[in-house]
Backbone as a ProteinNet text record, in pm:
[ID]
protein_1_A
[PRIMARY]
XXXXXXXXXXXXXXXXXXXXXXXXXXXXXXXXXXXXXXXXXXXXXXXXXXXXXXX
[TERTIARY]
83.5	0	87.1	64.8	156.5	37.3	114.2	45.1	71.9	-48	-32.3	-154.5	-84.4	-206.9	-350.6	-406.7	-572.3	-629.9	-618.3	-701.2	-811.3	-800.9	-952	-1005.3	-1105.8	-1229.9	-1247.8	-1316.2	-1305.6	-1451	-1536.6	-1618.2	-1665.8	-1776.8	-1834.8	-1841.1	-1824.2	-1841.4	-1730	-1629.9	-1477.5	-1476.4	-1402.5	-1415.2	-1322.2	-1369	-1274	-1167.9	-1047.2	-902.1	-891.6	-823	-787.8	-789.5	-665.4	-613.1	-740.6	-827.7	-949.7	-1049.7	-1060.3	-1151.5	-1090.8	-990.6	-882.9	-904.1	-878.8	-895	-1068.8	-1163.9	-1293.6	-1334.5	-1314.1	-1258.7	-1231.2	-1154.4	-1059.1	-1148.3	-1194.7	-1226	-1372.9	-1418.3	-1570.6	-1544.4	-1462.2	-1412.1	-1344.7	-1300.9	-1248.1	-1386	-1456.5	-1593.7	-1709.3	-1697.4	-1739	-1722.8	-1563.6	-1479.5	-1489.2	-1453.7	-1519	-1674	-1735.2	-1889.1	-1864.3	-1795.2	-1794.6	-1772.7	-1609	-1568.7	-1613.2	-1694.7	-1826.6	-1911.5	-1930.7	-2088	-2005.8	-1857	-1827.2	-1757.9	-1735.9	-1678.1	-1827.5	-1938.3	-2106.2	-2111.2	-2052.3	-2124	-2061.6	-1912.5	-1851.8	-1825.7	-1747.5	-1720.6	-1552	-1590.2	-1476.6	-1354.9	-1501.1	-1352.7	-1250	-1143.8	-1039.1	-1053.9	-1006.6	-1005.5	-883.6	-952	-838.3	-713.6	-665.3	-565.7	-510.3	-585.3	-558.9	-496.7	-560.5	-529.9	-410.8	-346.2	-250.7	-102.8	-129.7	36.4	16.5
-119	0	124.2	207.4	308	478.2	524.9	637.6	766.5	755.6	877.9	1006.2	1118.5	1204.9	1233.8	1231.1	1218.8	1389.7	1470.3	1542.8	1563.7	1666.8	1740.8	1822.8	1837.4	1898.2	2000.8	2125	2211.7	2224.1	2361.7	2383.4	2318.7	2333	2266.5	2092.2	2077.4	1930	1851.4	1895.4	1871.9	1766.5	1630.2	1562.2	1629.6	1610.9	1660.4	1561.5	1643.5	1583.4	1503.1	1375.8	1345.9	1412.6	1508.6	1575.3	1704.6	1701.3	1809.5	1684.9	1612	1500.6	1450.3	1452.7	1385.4	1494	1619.5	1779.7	1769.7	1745.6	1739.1	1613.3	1516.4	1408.9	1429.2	1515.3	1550.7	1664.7	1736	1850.8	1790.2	1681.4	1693	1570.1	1487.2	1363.3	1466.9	1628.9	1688.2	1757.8	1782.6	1840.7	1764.5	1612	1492.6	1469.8	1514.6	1456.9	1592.3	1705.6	1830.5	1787.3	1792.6	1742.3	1670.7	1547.3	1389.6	1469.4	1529.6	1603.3	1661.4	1769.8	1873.3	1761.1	1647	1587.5	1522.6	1479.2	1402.9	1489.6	1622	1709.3	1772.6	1754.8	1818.7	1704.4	1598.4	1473.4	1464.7	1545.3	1559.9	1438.7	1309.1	1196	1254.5	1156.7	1175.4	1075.9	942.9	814.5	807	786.3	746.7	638	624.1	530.4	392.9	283	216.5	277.5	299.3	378.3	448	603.5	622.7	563.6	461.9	354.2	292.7	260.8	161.2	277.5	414.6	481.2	486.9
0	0	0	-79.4	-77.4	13.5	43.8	150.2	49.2	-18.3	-120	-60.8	-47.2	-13.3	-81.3	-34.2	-93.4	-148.4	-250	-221.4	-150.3	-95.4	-9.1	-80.2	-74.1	-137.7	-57.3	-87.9	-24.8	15.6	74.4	133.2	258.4	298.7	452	454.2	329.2	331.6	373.9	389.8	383.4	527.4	528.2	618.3	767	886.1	972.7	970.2	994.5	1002.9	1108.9	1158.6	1283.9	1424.1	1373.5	1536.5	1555.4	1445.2	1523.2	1566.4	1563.4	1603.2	1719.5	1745.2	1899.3	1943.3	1911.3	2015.3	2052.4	1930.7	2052	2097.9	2113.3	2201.3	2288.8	2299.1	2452	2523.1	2444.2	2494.4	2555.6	2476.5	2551.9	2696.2	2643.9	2807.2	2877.5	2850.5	3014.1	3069.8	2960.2	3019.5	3095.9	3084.6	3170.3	3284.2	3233.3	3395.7	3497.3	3448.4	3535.3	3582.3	3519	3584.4	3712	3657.2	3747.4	3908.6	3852.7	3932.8	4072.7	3989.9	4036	4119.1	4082.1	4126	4250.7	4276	4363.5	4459.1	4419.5	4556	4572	4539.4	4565.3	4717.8	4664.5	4742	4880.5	4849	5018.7	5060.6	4965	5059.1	5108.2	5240.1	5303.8	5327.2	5247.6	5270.5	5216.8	5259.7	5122.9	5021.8	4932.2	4817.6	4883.3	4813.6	4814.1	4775.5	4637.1	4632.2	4730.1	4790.2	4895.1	5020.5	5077.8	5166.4	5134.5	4996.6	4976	4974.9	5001.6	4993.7	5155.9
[MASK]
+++++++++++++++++++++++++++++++++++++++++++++++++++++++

């Protein structure tokens, strides 16, 4: 297989590239995890985690 560049087509139709598809990827799993975040310091636990417990 040889890795020959593909023309792109121009206007709105134009497929998104990888690394803008990995950037909102990322951008919407940090906006999850802020939530998660948000919902588990709302909740005020105080136990430690295993993790915690094991250092």
């Amino acid at each position: 297989m040889s890795e020959e560049a593909v023309p792109q087509q121009g206007g709105p139709a134009q497929p998104k590239g990888l690394l803008q598809q990995m950037e909102e990827l990322m951008a919407s799993l940090n906006a999850d995890l802020s939530a998660l975040d948000a919902d588990l310091q709302s909740a005020g636990t105080t136990e430690p985690t295993q993790s915690a417990q094991a250092t």
